[in-house]
N, C-alpha and C positions, 0 to 999 in steps of 0.2 A: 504494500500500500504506500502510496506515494504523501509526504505531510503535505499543507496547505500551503505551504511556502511553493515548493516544487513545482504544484497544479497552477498556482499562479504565475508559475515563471516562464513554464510551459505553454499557457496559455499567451501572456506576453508575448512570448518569442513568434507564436505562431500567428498571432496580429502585426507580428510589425514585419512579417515572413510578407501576410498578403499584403501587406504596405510599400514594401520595396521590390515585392517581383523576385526576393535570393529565397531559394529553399534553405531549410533548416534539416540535420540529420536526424535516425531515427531517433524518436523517443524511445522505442522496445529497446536501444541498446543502452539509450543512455540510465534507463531505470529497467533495467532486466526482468525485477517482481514486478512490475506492471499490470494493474489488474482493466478490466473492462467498467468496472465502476470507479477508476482515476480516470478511464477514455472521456465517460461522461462527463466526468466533473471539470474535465479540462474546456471538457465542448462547453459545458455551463458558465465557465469564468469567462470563455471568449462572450458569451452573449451576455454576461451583465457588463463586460467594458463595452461592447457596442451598443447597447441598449443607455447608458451613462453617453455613450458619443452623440445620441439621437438616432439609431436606426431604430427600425421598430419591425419586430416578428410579423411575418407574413403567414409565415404557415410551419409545415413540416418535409422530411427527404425523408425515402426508403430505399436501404441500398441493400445488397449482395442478398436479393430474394431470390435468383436461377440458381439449380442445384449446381452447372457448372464453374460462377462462380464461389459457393460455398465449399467445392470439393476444391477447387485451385487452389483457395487459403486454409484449407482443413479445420472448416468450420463448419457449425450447423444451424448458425440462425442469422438475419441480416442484422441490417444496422439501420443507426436514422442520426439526421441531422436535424440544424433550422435554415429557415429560407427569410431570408430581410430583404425589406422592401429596396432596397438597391439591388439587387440582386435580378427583378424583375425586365424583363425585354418585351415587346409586344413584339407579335407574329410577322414578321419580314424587314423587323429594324433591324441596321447595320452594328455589331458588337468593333464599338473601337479599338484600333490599335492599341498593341500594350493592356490592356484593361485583365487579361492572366498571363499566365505562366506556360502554363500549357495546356491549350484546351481541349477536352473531347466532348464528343454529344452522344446523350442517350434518347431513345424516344421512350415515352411514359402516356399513362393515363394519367391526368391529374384529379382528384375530387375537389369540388368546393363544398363547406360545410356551411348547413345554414342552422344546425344548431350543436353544441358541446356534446361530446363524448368522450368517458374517459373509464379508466377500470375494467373488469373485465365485461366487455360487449359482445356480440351478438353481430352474426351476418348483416341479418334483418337492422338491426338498432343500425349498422353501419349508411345502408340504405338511404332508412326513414331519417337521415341527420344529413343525410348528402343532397346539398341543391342540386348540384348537379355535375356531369364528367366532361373532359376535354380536352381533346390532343394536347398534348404537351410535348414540350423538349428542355432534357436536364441538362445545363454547362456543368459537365466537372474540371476539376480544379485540382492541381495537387500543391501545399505548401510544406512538403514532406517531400524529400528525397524518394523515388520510388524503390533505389537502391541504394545501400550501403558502400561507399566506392572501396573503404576498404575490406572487407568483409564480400562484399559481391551479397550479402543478407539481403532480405527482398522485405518488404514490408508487413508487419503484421495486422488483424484486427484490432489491435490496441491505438496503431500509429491513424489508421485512418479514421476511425471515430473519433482523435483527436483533435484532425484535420476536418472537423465538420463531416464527417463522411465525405470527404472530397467534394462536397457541393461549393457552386463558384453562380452559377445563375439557374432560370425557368424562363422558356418560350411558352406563354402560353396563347394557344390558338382561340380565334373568337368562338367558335362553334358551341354554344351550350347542347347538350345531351341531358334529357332526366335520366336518371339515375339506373331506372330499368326498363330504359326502350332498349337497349343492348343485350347481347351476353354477351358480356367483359371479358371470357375466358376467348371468346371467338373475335372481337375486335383486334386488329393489329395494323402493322406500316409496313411501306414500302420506302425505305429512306434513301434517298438521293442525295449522293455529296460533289458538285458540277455537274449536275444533269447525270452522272451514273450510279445506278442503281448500286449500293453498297452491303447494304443489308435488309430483310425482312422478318417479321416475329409475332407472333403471337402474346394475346395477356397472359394464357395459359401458364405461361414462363415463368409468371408472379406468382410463385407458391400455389400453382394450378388454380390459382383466381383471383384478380388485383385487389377486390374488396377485404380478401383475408390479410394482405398488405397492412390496411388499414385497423382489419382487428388485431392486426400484432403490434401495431404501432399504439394502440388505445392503451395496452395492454402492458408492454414496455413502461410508456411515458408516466403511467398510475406506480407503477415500483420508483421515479425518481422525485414523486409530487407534483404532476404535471397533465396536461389534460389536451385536449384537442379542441379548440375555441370556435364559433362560431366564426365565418366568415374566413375562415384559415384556407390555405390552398395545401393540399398533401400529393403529393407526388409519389406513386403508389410501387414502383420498382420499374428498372428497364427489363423488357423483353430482349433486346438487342443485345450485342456486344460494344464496348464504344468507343467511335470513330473519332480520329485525328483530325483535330480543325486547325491548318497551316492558315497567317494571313491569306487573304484572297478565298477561302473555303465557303462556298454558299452551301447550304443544310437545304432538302427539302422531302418534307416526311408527307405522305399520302394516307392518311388512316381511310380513304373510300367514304362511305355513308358519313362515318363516324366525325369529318373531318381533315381540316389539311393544315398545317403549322411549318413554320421555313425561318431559317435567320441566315445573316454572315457575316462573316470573320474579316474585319480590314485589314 
């Protein structure tokens, strides 16, 4: 377990990491006992200095929901970040120069909640609390070394929860969806990076169903004193694997019915 001192110095490092654009090394080497509830509490110190800076919570991330990524880092459950209102891009605005490190995109369902849920929830409860769904696209971000240079060590679950679950931005597309005119498991994209076709996926990918996304997240957030608010946007897990955004990279994802969401990279 890491003291108060540590979590905050860590946290620090990892604010002024996203401030200047230098990654920092890992945190799993530099605290070895490392537990997944100092990942959290690092993530939490990040958001009470930027919440003290004037950002304000937008919503929620759900990450490493496909089995292939949990078996990659030999894990078995995902992760989750928070999402701040700078963090937000409308559907075909251009992400400026500089603005990460290194960028990738994942395609997502996002929910919007039009009322609280938290604790242990219910498919249904999930549902009945969701205004409603809508292509989305995640920026990830890494302000973590992805490797160790000396070491060649690769990252763990600890270093990325740290790193906010690697979330850096949310494309989200205009298309409102209620909530169960879809089946979620069968909704998916066609992502486009320069007009060629890159990747395609299914929700199914999302713990064979994005809404359970959301009941893990409900569910999660009630173990650190935390809840899913009213009007929050949660980003439910990528289906995809995720693509490399060089300057110049235009996104464009086709969810069909469901939707179409697109940005790019100056």
């Amino acid at each position: 377990m890491l003291t108060p001192e540590q979590i905050e110095t860590a946290a620090a490092a990892l604010l002024a990491a996203e401030e200047t654009r230098e990654q920092i090394g890992l945190l799993s080497i530099q605290h070895p006992g490392m537990t997944l509830d100092d990942a959290y509490a690092i993530q939490s110190a990040q958001m009470r200095q930027k919440l003290a800076a004037g950002r304000r919570v937008i919503g929620w991330k759900i990450g490493l929901t496909s089995k292939v990524m949990q078996d990659a880092l030999g894990i078995d459950t995902p992760d989750s970040g928070v999402l701040y209102d700078d963090m937000l891009f409308r559907s075909g605005e251009v992400v400026p120069e500089g603005r990460f490190i290194q960028p990738r995109v994942e395609a997502e369902i996002a929910f919007v909640m039009k009322d609280a849920i938290g604790g242990n929830v219910t498919r249904d409860e999930v549902l009945a609390a969701t205004d409603h769904v809508a292509p989305s696209l995640e920026i990830l971000d890494t302000r973590i070394l992805r490797k160790d240079p000396g070491t060649g060590r690769a990252r763990v679950i600890v270093d990325t929860v740290s790193d906010n679950a690697a979330n850096a931005g949310i494309v989200l597309g205009t298309q409102r969806n209620a909530p169960r005119a879809f089946d979620l498991r069968w909704t998916g994209a066609i992502l486009r990076a320069g007009g060629e076709v890159v990747a395609t996926g299914l929700g199914a990918a999302v713990l064979d169903d994005p809404v359970m996304g959301i009941v893990w997240l409900a569910r999660r957030m009630h173990q650190y004193g935390q809840r899913i608010e009213a009007g929050q946007v949660i980003l439910s897990g990528s289906f995809i694997a995720p693509i490399e955004c060089r300057p110049g990279t235009r996104i464009d994802a086709d969810f069909g019915p469901f939707g179409q969401v697109s940005t790019e990279f100056a």
